[in-house]
C-alpha positions in Angstrom: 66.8 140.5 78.9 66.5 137.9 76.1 67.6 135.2 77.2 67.0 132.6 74.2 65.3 128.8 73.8 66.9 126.0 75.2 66.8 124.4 71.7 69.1 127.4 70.6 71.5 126.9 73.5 72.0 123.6 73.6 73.4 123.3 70.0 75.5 126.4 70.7 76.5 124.8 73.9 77.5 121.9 71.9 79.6 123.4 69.4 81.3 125.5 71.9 82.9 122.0 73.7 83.6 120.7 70.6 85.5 123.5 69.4 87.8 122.5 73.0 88.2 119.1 71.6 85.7 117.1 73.9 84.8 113.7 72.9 81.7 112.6 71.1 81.0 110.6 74.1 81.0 113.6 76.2 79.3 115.9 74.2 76.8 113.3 73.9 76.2 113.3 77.9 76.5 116.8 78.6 73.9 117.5 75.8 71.3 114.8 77.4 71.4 116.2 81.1 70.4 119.6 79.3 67.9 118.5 77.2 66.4 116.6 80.5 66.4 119.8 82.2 65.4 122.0 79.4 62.2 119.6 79.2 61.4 119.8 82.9 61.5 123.6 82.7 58.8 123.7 79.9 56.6 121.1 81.7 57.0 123.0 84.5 56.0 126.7 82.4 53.5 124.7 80.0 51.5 121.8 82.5 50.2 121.1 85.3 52.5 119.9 88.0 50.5 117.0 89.0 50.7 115.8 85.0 54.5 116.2 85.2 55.6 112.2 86.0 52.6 111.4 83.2 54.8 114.0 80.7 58.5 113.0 81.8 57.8 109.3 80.3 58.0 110.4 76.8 60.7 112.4 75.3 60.1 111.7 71.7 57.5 114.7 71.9 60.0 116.7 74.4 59.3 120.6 74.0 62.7 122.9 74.1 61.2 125.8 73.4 61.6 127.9 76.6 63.6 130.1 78.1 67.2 129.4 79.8 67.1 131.9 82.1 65.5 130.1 85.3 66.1 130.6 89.3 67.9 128.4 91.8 64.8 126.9 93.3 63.5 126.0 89.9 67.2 123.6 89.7 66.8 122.4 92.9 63.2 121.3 91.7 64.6 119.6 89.0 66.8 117.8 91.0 64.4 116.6 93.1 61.8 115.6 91.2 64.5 113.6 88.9 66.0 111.8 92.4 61.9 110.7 93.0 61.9 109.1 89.7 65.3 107.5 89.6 67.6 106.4 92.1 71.1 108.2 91.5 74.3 107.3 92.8 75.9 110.1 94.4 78.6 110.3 91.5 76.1 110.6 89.0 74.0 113.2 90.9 77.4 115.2 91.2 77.8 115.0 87.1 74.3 116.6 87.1 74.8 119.1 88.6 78.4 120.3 87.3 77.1 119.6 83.7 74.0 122.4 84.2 76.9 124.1 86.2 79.2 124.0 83.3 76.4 125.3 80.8 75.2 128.1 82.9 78.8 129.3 82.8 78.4 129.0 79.3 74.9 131.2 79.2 76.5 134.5 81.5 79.5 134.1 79.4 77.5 134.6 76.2 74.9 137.4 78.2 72.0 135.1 78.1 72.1 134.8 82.2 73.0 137.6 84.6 73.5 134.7 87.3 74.7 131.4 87.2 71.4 129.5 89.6 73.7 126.6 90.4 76.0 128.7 92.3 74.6 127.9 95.5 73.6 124.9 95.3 75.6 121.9 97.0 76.5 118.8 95.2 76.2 115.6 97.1 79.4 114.4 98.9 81.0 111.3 97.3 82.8 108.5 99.6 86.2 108.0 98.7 86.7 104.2 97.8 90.1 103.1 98.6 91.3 101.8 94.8 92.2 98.5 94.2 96.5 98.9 92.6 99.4 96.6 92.3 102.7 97.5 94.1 105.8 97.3 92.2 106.7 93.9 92.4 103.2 92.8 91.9 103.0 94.4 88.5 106.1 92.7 87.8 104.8 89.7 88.4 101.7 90.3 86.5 103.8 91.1 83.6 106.0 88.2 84.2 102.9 85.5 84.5 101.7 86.5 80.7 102.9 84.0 77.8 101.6 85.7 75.0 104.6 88.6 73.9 102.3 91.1 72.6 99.9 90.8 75.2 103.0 90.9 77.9 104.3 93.8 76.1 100.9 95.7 76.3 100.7 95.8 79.8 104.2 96.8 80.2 104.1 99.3 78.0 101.1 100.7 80.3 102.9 100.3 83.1 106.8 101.4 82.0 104.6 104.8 80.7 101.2 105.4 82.8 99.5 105.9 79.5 95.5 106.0 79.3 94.0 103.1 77.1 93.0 104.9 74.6 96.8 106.2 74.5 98.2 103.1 73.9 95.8 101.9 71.3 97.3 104.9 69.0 100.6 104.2 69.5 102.8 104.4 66.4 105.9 103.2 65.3 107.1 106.6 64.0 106.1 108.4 67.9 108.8 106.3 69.8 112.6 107.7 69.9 114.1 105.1 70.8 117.6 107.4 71.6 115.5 109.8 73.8 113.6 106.6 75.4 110.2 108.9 74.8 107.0 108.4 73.2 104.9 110.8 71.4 101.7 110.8 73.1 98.4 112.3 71.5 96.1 112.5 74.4 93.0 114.2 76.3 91.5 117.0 73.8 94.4 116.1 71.0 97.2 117.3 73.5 100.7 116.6 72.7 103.0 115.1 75.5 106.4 113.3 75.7 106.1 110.0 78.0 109.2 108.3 78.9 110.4 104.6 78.7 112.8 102.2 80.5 115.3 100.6 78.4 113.9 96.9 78.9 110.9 98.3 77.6 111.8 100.0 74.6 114.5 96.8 74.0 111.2 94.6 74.1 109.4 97.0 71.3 112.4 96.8 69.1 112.6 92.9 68.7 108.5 93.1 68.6 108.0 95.5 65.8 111.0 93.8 63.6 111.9 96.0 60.5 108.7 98.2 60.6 109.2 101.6 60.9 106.0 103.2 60.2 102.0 102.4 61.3 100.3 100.8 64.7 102.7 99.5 67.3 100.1 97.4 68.4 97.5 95.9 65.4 94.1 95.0 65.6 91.6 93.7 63.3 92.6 94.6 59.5 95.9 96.1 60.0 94.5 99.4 62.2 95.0 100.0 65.7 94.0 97.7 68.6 91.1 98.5 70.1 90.3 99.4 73.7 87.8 96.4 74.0 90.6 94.0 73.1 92.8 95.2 75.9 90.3 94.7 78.5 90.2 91.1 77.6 93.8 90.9 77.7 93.7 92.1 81.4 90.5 89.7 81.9 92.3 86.8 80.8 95.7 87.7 82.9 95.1 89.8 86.0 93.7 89.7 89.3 90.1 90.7 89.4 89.4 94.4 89.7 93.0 95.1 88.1 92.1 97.5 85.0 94.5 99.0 82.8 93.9 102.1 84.5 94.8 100.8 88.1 97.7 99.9 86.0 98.0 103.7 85.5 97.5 103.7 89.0 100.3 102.0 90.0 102.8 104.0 87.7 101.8 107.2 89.3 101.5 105.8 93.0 105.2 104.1 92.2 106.4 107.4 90.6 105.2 110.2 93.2 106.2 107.7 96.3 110.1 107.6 94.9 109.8 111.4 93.8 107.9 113.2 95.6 107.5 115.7 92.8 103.9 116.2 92.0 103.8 118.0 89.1 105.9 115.8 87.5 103.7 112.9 87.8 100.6 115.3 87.0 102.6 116.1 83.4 103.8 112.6 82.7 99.4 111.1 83.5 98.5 114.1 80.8 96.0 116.1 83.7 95.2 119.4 83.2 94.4 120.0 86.9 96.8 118.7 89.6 93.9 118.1 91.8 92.7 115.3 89.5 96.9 113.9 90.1 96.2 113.9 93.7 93.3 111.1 93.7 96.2 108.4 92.3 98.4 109.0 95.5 98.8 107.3 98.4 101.1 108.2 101.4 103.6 105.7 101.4 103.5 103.2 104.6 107.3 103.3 105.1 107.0 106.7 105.0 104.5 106.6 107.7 106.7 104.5 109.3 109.7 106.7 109.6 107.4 109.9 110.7 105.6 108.0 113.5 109.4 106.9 114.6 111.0 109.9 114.5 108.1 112.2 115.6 105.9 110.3 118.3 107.1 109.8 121.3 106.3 106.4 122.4 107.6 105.3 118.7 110.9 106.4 119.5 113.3 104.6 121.7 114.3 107.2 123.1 111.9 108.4 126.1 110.0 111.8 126.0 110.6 114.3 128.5 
């Protein structure tokens, strides 16, 4: 079988995600682990092996011009030899690998594979860090603490909706309905969603935006939208350290699932395509814990077990 250059696929590759709406950013990271690999696959067909740490230095001369079709120990060779010449964090090893992952799904999609060699292979474990959130009254009293009303009215807004960042620098006037108490959301891969507000909230956006009707509910430098950057400093200047806007996020959707219990709902309000990603935001509630252990355990109920 044909399988095709690396230089084709990767451009194909490419154009593929973007036509799913992934972000430059994205594109731009998933087309450099390939490119790396690509390279190491025609060092590996074209030089010696000893030569190869000489070679991986300079990529202005790197050679795509090889075949995609490769087996399972030629990846974990890769993989390898990249972990000797850099020290990876576990997290970025695991992007590695689902990016070449991802691409090879791309290549037996397209027939250029008949297997997918990362199949097999198993990606590192990653330690789950407990995240750093505010609880419900501490958010409150975050919001509470700012002066400045825009700047209070920023973090509320992230907090009254569970928006991303980037969400809430494209706000508009025109998205919120202020007799539905919903925003118009463009999100993740330009998907549409409704996001809902509390009264106080949308109260505290009518007296800020005045008579305007139309354009950026929250303006930057020459009339467009804030930017992401300048949000950071907000939180910089006004919240504890390690408190992001998105452990803002956090908070919304650790508040919302813990007085709902409904899952799904707090997967469609966050904008996730997978629920699994939802489930990484949740925490089981210590009153909750509480009552279980009381009711359920013996010696944490009063009443002795038989």
């Amino acid at each position: 079988m044909e399988s095709g250059y690396f230089s084709e696929w990767v451009k194909s590759y490419r154009n593929y995600l973007r036509m799913r709406n992934y972000s430059t950013r994205t594109l731009d990271s998933y087309e450099q682990v390939i490119k790396h690999f690509g390279y190491y696959i025609w060092l590996r067909r074209n030089t010696e092996i000893t030569k190869l740490v000489f070679f991986w230095t300079d990529f202005e001369n790197a050679r795509l011009d090889t075949g995609v079709d490769v087996t399972p120990v030629m990846v974990m060779d890769f993989l390898s030899f990249v972990s000797s010449m850099r020290t990876y964090k576990p997290k970025t090893f695991h992007r590695i690998i689902s990016t070449l992952s991802s691409f090879y799904r791309f290549l037996y999609t397209q027939g250029a594979v008949v297997t997918n060699p990362l199949m097999g292979i198993e990606r590192p474990r990653i330690k789950q860090q407990e995240v750093k959130y505010l609880k419900h009254s501490q958010v409150l009293r975050l919001i509470d603490s700012i002066e400045d009303p825009r700047d209070k009215l920023i973090v509320r807004t992230i907090y009254s909706t569970g928006v991303r960042v980037s969400e809430l620098c494209n706000m508009n006037i025109e998205d919120i309905d202020f007799e539905e108490h919903t925003i118009r959301i463009l999100g993740k891969g330009d998907k549409i969603r409704m996001v809902f507000v509390d009264q106080e909230t949308l109260d505290d956006i009518r007296k800020f935006i005045g008579n305007k009707i139309v354009g950026p509910l929250f303006v930057g430098q020459q009339g467009k939208h804030i930017s992401p950057r300048a949000i950071q400093h907000i939180f910089k200047n006004y919240a504890p350290l390690g408190i992001t806007p998105h452990k803002i996020r956090h908070s919304y959707a650790s508040e919302l699932y813990r007085r709902s219990k409904n899952l799904r709902v707090v997967q469609e309000n966050l904008g996730h395509t997978s629920i699994k990603t939802t489930e990484i935001y949740l925490h089981t509630d210590i009153d909750e814990r509480r009552q279980v252990y009381q009711q359920f355990f013996p010696l944490g109920n009063d009443q002795e077990s038989s």
